[in-house]
C-alpha positions, 0 to 999 in steps of 0.5 A: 667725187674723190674716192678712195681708190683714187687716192691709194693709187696716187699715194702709191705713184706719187707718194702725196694726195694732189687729186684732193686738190680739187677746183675751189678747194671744195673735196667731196670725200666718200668712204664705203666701208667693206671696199675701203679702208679708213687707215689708207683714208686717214693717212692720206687725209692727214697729208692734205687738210692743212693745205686744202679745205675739206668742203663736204663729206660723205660717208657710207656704210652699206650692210656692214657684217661687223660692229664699226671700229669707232676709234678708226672713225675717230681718225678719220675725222681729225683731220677733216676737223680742221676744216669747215664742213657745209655738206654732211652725208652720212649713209646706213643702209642695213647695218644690223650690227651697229647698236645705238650706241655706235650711232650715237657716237658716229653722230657725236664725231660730226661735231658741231658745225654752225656752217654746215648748210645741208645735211643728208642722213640716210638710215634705210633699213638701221633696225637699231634706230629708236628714240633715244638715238634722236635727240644726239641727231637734233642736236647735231641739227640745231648747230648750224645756224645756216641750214638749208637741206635737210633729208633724213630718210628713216624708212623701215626704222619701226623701232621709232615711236610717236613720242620719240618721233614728236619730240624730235621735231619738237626740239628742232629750233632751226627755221632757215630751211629752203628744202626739207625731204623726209621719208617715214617708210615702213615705219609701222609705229607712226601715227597721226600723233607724230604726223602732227608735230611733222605739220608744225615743224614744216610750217615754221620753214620757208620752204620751196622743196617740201618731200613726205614719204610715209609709203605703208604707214598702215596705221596712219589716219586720214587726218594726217594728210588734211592736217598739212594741206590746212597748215601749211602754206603752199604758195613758195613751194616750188618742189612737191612730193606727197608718197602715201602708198599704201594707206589705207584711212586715206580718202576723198575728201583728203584728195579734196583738201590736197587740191585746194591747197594746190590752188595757192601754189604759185611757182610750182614746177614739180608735182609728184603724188603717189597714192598707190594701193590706197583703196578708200580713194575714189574718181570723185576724190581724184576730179576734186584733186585736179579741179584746179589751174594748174601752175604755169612753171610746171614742167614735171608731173609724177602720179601713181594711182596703182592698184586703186581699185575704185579709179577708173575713167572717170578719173583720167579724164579730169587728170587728162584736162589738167595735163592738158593745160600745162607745157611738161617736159617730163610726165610719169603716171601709173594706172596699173591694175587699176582694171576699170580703166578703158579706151575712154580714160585712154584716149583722155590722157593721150590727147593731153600729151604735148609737144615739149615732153622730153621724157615719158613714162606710163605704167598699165599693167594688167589692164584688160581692156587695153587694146592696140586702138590705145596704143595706136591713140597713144602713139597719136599723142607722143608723136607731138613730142617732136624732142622726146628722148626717154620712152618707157611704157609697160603694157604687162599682161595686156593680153588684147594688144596685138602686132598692130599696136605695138609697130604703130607705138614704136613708128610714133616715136622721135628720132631724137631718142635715146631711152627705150624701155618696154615692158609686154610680158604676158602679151601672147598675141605679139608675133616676130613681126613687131621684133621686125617694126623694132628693127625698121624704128631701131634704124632711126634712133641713135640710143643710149639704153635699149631695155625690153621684156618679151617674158610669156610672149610664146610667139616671139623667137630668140633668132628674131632678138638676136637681130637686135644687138647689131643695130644699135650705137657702140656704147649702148646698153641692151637689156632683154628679158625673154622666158624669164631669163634677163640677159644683159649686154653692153655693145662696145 
């Protein structure tokens, strides 16, 4: 990736832009705006497009505190102008002194590219984004005739509306998408009125990377979820994120329809579902989920049942069964707060564990009856995962772990890792001795990052971490959290 810097230095030693050159004549250019300043850019630019062909742009503003000079926006673009763009990445992180207008104008200086095969626009946080901004961003859409991403991130936008948000998808004429990723976060006007054209929009792609985020839309009906699983066909997909953290009218029976949709895919290798903090979810809907033969391509599970306070057991064990009858290389779930579970859901999903996970994530935190047998159970398991290189596990206030559980988890884990991340705040009953188990396992591995937090764990003194830092690789970086202070330190 070219950045500025890169080319100031060059134009002040050499007095041209050769680094734009790049392999292929493909230059990505990022500009972030507050480091950089876009008449160096500019003027760089303009010595090198005639001789190199400006494949993909990337700008990115990130909390801009002044309005933007569209006139050095202009310049900017000219010269890239020249070209033929097939990468468009536009970033708007938090810039509450753009209006609408200037949004508009910015979108209208893309220009109109029929080459143009993906586009990324990222507004998180834009406040002033509302429905007239919309159809000067669908018509930047509609002109290629050659799109295959599209990722429009709109989260915390909560000046969209249904009606703006419909008639956008309504307006889209495109059907070449290969991966369509959209995330309506935060954004507390949305229904299942705009949820529906979504549906018809996705439906008309050839889709094999489908990405819905609608974390925290309060007011999102059940109907939303059962509209998409009954519409679109899921057999080509091969990428598949669902997010709906946070709502509320979500229940069983979707979990249910979600299942039976799952049955058709054919290719999937990627499964993320989030359905965190939605409380109407019960196991019953969670066993119908899962009932299903799970694809023989996946090799990546992501699942976060957070805070679902009518999970429990009786869930995981259907999960673990399902686990159970893949070959994942990659497994992320998250039971926290979820108190109800026990060592029988545990010791389900540590006996699904297998030999080709590489990366490992498990999130319990605040379960009270998590006791060092689990930790010894799930030691039993990833020990099968003889490569496993990433290991995060966050135990939080589970005040029954002891010393004994903590050394048995840390002795399963293979000599190939290079990520260790632990997290037992609040677990008051681990002494110095499992800093001591830390040192023996530390011996073993050849880590790349090492993070851990100790936070409320009174009978563990900072002259037993201090031991730590000496025993790791140059180049390792170590993150310790003790007392609620974070230290970081990179061994060099």
């Amino acid at each position: 990736m070219i950045t500025l810097r890169h080319i100031q230095k060059t134009l002040k030693t050499r007095g041209g832009c050769p680094l734009l050159h790049s392999k292929n004549n493909i230059v990505p250019v990022t500009l972030r705006v507050g480091q950089d300043d876009p008449r160096i850019l500019t003027k760089a630019l303009n010595r090198t497009t005639n001789n190199c062909f400006v494949k993909k742009i990337k700008l990115c503003y990130e909390k801009l505190e002044t309005q933007l000079d569209l006139s050095l926006f202009k310049n900017l673009l000219t010269p890239l102008n020249k070209g033929r763009w097939t990468g468009i990445s536009l970033t708007l992180h938090e810039c509450h002194y753009f209006d609408d207008a200037s949004i508009k104008a910015m979108l209208g200086l893309l220009g109109t590219n029929s080459h143009v095969s993906t586009i990324k626009l990222d507004f998180f946080g834009c406040h002033v984004l509302n429905d007239e901004t919309l159809p000067k961003l669908s018509e930047l859409i509609n002109a290629s005739n050659q799109l295959r991403v599209l990722k429009l991130n709109f989260e915390g936008c909560f000046q969209l509306s249904d009606d703006g948000v419909a008639e956008f998808f309504q307006s889209i004429e495109i059907d070449t998408l290969a991966s369509a990723r959209l995330n309506f976060s935060d954004c507390t006007e949305i229904t299942e009125d705009s949820f529906e054209p979504i549906v018809a929009f996705i439906k008309n792609q050839q889709l094999n990377d489908l990405r819905l985020e609608f974390n925290a839309c309060p007011i999102l009906s059940s109907d939303g979820l059962s509209t998409l699983t009954l519409e679109k066909d899921f057999s080509n997909l091969s990428v598949l994120q669902l997010n709906f953290q946070c709502s509320e009218n979500l229940s069983d029976e979707d979990l249910t329809s979600l299942g039976q949709a799952l049955k058709k895919c054919q290719v999937l290798t990627e499964l993320n579902l989030d359905f965190s903090e939605c409380f109407d979810i019960s196991e019953e809907g969670v066993e119908n989920l899962f009932k299903y033969e799970p694809d023989p391509f996946l090799t990546k599970v992501v699942l976060a049942f957070k805070a679902c306070s009518r999970i429990g057991d009786l869930a995981l064990e259907p999960i673990g069964r399902f686990l159970a009858r893949t070959t994942l290389n990659s497994l992320s779930l998250d039971f926290s707060f979820c108190t109800d579970i026990s060592s029988r859901g545990i010791t389900a999903i540590s006996q699904s564990l297998g030999k080709n996970l590489s990366c490992f994530y498990l999130n319990l935190e605040s379960l009270k009856y998590i006791t060092d047998q689990d930790l010894i159970q799930i030691g039993y398991g990833i020990h099968k995962a003889f490569y496993l290189t990433e290991f995060d596990v966050n135990i939080n206030k589970c005040v029954e772990v002891t010393t004994v559980g903590f050394a048995s988890l840390i002795m399963s884990l293979s000599r190939h890792l290079q990520n260790l991340r632990l997290k037992v705040a609040g677990c008051w009953e681990l002494s110095s001795a499992c800093v001591d188990s830390l040192v023996h396992a530390l011996l073993k591995f050849k880590l790349e990052e090492l993070a851990l937090d100790f936070s409320w764990c009174g009978k563990i003194k900072d002259e037993d971490l201090n031991k730590l830092p000496g025993l790791l690789p140059k180049n390792c970086i170590y993150s310790l959290k003790k007392d609620n202070q974070q230290r970081l330190l990179k061994i060099i």
